[in-house]
Z-matrix of the N, CA and C atoms (Angstrom, degrees):
N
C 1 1.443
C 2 1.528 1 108.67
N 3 1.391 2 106.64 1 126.74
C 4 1.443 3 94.10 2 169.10
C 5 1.611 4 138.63 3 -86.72
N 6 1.301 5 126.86 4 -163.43
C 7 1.551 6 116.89 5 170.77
C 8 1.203 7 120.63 6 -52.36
N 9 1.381 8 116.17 7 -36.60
C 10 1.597 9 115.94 8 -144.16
C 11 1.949 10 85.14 9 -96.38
N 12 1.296 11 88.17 10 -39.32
C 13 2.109 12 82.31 11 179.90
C 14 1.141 13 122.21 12 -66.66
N 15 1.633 14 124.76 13 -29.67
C 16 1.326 15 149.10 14 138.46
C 17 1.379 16 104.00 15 -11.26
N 18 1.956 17 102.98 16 -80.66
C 19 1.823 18 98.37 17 -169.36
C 20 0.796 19 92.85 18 -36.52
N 21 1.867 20 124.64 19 -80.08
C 22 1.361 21 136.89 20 -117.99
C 23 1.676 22 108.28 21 -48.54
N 24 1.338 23 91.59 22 -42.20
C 25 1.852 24 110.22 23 -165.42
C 26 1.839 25 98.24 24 -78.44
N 27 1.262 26 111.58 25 -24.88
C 28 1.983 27 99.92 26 149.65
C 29 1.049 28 139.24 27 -62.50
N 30 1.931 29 93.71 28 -24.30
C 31 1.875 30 98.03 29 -176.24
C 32 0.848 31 109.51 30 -79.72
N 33 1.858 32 120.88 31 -42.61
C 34 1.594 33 130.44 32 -178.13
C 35 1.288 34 85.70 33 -40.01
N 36 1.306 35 115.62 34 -72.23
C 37 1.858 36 121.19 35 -159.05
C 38 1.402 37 116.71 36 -12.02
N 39 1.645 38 83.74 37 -67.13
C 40 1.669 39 112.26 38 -168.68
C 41 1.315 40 113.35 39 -71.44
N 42 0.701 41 129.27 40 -25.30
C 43 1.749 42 124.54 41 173.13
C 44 1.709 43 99.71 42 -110.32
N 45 1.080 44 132.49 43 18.22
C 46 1.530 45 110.78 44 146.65
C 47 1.335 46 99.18 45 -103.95
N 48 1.701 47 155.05 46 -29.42
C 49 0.756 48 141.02 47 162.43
C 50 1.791 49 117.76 48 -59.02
N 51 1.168 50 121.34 49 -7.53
C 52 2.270 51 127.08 50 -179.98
C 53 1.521 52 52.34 51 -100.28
N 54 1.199 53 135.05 52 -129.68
C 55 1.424 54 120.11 53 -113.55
C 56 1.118 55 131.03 54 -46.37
N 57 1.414 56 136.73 55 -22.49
C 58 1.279 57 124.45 56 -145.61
C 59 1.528 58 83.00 57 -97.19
N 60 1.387 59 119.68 58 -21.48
C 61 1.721 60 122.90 59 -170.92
C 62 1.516 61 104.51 60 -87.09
N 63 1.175 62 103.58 61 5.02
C 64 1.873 63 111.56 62 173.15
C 65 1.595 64 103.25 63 -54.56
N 66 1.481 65 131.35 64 162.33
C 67 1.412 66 131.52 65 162.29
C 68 1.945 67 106.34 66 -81.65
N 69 1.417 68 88.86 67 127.72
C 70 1.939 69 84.67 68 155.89
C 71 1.445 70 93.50 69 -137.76
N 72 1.837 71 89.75 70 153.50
C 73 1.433 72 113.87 71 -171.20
C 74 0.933 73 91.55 72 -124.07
N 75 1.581 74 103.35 73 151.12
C 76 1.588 75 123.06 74 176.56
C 77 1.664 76 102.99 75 -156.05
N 78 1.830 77 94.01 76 142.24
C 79 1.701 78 86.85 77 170.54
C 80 0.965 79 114.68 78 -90.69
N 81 1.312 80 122.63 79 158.87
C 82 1.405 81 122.06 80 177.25
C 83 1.605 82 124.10 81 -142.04
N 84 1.459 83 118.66 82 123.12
C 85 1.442 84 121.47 83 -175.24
C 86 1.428 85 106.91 84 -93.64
N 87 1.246 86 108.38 85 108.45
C 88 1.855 87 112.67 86 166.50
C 89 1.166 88 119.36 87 -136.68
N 90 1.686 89 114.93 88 143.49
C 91 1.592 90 112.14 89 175.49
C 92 1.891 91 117.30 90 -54.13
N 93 1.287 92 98.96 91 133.20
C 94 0.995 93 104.91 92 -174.10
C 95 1.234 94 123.88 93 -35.97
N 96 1.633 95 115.65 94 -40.61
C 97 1.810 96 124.89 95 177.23
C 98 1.167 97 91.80 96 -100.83
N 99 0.894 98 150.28 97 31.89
C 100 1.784 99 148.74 98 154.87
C 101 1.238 100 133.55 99 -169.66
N 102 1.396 101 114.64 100 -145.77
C 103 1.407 102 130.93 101 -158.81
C 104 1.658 103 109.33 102 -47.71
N 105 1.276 104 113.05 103 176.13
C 106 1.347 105 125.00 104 178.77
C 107 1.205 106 109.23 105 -101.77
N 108 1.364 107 112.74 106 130.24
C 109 1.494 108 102.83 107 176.18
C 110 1.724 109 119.77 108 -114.34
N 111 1.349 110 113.56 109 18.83
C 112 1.291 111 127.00 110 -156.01
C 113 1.799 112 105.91 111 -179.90
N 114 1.271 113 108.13 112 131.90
C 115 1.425 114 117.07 113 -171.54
C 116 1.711 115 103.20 114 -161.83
N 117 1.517 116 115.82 115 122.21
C 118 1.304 117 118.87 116 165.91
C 119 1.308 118 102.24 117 -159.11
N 120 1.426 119 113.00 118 149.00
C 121 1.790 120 134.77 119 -179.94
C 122 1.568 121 98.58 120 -65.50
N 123 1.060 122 102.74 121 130.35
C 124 1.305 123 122.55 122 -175.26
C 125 1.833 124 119.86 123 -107.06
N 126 0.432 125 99.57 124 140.82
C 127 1.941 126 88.57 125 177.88
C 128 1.751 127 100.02 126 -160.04
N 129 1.682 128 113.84 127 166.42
C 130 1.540 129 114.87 128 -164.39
C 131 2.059 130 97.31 129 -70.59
N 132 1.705 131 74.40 130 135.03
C 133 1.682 132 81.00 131 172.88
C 134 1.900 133 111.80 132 106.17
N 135 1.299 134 100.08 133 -14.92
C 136 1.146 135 121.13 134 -174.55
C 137 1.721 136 103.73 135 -60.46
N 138 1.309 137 127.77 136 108.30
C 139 1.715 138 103.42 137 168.33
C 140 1.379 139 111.93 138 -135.49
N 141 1.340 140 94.25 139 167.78
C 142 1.692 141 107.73 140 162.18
C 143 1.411 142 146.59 141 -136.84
N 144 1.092 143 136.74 142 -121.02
C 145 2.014 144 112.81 143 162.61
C 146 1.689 145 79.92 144 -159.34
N 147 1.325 146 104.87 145 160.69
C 148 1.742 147 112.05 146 131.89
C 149 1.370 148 103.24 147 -130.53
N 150 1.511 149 93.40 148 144.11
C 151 1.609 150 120.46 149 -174.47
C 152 1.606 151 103.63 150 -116.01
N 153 1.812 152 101.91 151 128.36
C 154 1.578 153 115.41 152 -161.49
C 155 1.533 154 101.29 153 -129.09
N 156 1.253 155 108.03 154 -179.58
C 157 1.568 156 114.73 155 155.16
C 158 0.714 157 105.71 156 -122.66
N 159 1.462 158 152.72 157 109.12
C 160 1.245 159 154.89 158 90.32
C 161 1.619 160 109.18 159 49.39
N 162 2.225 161 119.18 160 76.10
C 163 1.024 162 105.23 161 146.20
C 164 1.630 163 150.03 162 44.45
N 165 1.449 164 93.00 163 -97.16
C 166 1.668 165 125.67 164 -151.93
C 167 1.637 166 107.03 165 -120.22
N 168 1.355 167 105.72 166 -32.43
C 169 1.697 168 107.14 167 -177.19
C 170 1.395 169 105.11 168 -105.74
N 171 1.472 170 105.68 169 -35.54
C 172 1.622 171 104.74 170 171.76
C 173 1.606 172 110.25 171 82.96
N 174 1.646 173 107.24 172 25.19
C 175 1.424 174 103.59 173 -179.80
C 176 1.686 175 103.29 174 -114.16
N 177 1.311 176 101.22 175 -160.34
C 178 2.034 177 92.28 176 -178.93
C 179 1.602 178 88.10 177 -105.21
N 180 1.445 179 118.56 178 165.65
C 181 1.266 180 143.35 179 -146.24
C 182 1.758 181 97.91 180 -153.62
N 183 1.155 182 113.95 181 127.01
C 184 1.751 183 107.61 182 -170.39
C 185 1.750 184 92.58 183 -146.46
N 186 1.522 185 94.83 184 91.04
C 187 1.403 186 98.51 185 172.33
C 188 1.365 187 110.07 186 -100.98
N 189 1.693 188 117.19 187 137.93
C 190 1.565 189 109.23 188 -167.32
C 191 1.833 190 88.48 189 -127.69
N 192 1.094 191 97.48 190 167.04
C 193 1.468 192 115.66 191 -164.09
C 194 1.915 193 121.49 192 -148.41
N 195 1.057 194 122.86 193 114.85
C 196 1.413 195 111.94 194 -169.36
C 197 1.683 196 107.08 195 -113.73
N 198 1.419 197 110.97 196 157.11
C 199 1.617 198 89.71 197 147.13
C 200 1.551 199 136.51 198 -113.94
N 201 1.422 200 105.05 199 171.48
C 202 1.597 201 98.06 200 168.68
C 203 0.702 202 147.73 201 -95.92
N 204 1.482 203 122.81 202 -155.23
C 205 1.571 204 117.93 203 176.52
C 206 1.607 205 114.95 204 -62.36
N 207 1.107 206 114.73 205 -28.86
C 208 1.520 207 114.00 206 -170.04
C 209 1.448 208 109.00 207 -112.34
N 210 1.581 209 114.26 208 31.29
C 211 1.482 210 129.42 209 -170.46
C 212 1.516 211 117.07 210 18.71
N 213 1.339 212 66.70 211 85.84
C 214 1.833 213 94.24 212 168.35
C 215 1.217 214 133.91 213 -149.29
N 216 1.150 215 144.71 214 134.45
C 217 1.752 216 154.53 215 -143.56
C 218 1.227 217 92.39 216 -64.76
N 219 0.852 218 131.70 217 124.33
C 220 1.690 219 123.28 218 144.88
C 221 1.558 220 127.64 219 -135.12
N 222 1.726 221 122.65 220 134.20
C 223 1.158 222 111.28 221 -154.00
C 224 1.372 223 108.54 222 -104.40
N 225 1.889 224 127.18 223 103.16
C 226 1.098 225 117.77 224 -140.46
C 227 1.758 226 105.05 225 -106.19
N 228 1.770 227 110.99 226 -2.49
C 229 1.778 228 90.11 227 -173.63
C 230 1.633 229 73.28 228 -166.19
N 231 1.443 230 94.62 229 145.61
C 232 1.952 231 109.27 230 163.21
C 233 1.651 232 90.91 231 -123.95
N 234 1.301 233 82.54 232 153.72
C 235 1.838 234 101.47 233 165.71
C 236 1.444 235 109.29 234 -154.89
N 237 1.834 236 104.37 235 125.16
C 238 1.265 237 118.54 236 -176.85
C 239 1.402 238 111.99 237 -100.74
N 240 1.080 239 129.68 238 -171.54
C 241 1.344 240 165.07 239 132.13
C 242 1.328 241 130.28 240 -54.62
N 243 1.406 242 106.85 241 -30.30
C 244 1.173 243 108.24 242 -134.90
C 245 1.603 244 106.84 243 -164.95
N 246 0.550 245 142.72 244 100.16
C 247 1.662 246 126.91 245 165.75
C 248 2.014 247 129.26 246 -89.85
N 249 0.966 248 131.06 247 122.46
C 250 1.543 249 153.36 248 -164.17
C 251 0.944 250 101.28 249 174.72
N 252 1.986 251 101.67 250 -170.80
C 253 1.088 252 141.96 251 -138.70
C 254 1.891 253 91.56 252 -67.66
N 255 1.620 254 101.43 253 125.59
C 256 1.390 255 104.34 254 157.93
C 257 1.932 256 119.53 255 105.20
N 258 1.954 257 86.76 256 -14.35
C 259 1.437 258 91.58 257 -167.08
C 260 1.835 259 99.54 258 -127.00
N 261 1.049 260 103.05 259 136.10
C 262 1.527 261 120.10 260 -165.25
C 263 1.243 262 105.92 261 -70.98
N 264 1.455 263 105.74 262 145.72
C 265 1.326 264 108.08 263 -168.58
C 266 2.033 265 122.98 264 -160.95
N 267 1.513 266 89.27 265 40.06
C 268 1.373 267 122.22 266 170.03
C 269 1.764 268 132.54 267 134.20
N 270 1.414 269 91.62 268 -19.00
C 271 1.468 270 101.48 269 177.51
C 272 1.690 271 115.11 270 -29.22
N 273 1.194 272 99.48 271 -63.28
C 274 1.583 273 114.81 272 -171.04
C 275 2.101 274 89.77 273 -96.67
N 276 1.437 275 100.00 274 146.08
C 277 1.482 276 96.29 275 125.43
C 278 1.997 277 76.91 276 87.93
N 279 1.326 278 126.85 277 159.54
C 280 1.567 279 115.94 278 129.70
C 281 1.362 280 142.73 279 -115.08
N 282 1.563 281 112.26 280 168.63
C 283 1.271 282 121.12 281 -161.63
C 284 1.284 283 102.85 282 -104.88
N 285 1.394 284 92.89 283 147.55
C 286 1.777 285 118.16 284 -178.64
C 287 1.398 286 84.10 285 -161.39
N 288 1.720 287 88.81 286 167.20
C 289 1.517 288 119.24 287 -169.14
C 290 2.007 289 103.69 288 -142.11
N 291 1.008 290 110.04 289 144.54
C 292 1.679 291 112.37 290 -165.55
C 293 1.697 292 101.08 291 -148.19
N 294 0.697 293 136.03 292 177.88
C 295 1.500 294 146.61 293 -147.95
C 296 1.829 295 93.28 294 -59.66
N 297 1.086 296 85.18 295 85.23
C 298 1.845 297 113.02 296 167.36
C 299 1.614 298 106.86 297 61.60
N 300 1.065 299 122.58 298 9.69
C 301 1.738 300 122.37 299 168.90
C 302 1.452 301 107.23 300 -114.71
N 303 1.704 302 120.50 301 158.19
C 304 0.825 303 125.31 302 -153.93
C 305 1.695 304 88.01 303 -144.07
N 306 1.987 305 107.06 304 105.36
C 307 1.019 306 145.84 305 -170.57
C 308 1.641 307 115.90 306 -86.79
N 309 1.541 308 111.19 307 125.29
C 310 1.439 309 114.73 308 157.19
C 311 1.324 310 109.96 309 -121.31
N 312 1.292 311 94.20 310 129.26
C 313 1.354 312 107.33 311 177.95
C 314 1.560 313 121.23 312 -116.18
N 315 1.399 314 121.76 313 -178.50
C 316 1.864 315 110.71 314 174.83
C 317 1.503 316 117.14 315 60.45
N 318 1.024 317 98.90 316 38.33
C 319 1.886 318 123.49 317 175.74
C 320 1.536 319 123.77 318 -58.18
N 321 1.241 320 98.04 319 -58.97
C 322 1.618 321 124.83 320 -153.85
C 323 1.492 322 103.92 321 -4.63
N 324 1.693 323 106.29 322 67.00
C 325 1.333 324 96.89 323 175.26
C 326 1.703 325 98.23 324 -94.36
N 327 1.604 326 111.55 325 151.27
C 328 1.500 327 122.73 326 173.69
C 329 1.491 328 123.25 327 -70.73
N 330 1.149 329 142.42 328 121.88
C 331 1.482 330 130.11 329 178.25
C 332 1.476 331 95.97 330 -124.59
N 333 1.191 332 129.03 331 127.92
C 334 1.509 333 137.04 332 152.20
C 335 1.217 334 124.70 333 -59.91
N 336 1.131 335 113.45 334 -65.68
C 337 1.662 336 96.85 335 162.02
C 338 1.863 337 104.88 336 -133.32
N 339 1.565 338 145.00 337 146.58
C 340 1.079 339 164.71 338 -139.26
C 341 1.294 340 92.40 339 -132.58
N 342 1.444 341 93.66 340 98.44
C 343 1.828 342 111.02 341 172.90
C 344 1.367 343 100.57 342 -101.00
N 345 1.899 344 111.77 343 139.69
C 346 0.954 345 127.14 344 -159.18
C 347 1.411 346 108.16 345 -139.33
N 348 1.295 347 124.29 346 112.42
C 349 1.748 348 124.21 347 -175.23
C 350 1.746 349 106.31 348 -106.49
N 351 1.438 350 111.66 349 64.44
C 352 1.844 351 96.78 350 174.97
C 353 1.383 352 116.09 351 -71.15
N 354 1.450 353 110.42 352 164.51
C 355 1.208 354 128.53 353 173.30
C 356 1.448 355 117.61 354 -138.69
N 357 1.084 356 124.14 355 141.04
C 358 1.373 357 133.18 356 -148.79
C 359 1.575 358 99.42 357 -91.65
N 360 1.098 359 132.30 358 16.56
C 361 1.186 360 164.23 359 144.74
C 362 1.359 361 127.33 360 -43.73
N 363 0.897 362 104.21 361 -52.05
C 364 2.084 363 134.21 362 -150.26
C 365 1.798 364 83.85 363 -119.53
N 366 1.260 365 102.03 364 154.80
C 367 1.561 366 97.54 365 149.48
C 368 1.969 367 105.11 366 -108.20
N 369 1.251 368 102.55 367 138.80
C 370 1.840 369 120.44 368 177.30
C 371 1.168 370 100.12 369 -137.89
N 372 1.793 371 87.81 370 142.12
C 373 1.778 372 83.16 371 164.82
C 374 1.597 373 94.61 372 -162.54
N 375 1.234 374 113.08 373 -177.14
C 376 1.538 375 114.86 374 -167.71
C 377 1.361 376 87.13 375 -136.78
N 378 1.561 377 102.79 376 132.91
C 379 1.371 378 107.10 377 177.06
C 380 1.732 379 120.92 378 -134.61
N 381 1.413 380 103.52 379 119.62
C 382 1.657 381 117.17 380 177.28
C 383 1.151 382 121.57 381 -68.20
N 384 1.374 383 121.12 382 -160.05
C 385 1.716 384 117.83 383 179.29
C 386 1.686 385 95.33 384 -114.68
N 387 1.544 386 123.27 385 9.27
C 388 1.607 387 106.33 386 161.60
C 389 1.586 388 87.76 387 -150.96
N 390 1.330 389 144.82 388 1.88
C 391 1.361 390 134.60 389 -164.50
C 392 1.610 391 110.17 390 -131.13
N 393 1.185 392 139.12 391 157.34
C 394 1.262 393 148.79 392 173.84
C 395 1.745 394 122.32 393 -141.13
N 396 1.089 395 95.45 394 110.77
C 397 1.506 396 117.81 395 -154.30
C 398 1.711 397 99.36 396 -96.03
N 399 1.209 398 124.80 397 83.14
C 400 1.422 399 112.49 398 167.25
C 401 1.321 400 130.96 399 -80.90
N 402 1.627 401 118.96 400 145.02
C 403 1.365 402 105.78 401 -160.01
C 404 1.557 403 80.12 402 -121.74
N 405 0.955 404 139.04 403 8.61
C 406 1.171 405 130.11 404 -167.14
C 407 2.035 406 98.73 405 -87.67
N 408 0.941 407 133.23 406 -4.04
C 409 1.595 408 138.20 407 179.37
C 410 1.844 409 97.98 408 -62.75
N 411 1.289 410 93.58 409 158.74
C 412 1.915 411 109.32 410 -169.03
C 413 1.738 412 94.80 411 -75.76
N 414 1.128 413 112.16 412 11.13
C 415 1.624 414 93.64 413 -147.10
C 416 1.712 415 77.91 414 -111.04
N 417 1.279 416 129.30 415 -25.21
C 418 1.544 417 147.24 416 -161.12
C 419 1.736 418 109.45 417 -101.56
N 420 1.411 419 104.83 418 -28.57
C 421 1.651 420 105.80 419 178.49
C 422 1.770 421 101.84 420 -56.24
N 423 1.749 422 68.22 421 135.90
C 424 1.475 423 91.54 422 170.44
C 425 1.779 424 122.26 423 48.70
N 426 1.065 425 106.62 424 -2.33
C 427 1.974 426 110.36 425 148.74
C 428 1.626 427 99.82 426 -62.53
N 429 1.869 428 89.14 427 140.24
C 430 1.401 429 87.11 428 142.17
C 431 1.764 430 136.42 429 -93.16
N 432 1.251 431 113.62 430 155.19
C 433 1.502 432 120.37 431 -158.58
C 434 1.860 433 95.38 432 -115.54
N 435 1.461 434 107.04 433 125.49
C 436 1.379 435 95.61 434 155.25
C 437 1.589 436 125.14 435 -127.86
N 438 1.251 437 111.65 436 151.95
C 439 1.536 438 119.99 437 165.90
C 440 1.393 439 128.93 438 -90.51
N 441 1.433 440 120.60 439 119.62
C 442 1.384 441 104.11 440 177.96
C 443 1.322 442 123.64 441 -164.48
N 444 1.365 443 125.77 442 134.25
C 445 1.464 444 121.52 443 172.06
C 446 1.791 445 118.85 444 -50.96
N 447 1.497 446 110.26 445 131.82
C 448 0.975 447 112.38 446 -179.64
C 449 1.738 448 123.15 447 -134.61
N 450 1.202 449 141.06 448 138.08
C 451 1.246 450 140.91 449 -132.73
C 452 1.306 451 123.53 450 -131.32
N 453 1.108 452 125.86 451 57.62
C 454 1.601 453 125.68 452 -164.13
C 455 1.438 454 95.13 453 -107.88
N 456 1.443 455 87.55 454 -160.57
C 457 1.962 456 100.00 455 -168.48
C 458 1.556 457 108.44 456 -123.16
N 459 1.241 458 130.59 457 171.72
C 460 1.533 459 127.49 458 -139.75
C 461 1.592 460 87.95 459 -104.95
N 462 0.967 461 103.01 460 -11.61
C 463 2.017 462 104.47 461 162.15
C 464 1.381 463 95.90 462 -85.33
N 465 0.989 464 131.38 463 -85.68
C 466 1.382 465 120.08 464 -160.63
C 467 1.607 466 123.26 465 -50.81
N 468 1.378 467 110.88 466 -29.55
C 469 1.840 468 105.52 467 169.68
C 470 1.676 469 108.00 468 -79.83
N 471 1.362 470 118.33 469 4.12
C 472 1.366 471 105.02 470 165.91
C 473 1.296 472 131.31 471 -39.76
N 474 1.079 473 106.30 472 121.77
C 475 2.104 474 100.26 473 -161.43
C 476 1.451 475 129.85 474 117.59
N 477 1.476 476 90.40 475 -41.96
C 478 1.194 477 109.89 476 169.79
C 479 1.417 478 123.78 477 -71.53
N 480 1.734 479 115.70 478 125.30
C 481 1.151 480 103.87 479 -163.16
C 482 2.088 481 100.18 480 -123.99
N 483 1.180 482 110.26 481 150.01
C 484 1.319 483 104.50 482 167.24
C 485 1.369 484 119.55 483 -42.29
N 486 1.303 485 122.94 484 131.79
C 487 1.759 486 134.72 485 179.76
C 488 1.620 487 105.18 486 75.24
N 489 1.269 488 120.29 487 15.59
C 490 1.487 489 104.37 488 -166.41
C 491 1.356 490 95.48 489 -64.95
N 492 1.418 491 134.10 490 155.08
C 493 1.390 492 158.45 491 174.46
C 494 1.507 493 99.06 492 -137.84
N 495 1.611 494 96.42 493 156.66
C 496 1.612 495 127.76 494 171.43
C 497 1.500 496 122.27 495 -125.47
């Protein structure tokens, strides 16, 4: 082998080792004492909703959530049904109302990780930009559920594939 094939086969080296040590983020939904039940690559701009019933008013609840630049949760607009006890309704953020729901928008509140208690009761569900994650199944009542940005390196999510579930 000569010099020059030498470099070349250092550079490959060297830049498959900078990349693979690059950061990738992915969100990820798993029971709190276990498994994952939801996994997709995440990048800024990336969002999603969870869709609830509303408790106390008993209407649907459509909280959506994006991330940012510095991959991080943020919970940027709710839209009710309904407005009462329990559900926000301008403090933070402003309010508008659009074909019969009554919208907050301008949120960007931060959540670290999005703890989630469904019950098979209610209909819930968590919703992606190609997948739909219901938590509302008997098998999910009353676990806790979490959401969360997570940060490894493009070697270590090897395997890992968008939507993987368990």
């Amino acid at each position: 082998m000569g010099a020059l094939s030498l470099f070349i086969a250092g550079m490959v080296a060297v830049y498959g080792i900078v990349w693979g040590l690059t950061p990738a983020y992915f969100l990820e939904v798993r029971l709190a004492e276990g498994p994952v039940l939801y996994r997709v690559k995440a990048q800024p701009g990336t969002v999603f909703a969870y869709h609830y019933r509303h408790s106390v008013e008993k209407t649907a609840v459509y909280e959506r959530y994006r991330v940012t630049g510095d991959h991080r949760i943020v919970l940027y607009e709710t839209e009710a049904s309904s407005l009462g006890a329990g559900l926000p309704y301008g403090a933070d953020g402003r309010f508008t109302t659009g074909n019969g729901t009554f919208i907050l928008t301008g949120l960007d509140k931060p959540v670290d990780v999005l703890r989630l208690k469904p019950t098979a009761l209610s209909p819930c569900a968590l919703v992606f930009e190609n997948y739909r994650l219901d938590l509302d199944r008997p098998e999910l009542d009353g676990r806790s559920v979490e959401v969360q940005m997570i940060k490894t390196t493009r070697f270590s999510s090897r395997g890992w594939t968008d939507g993987a579930r368990s």
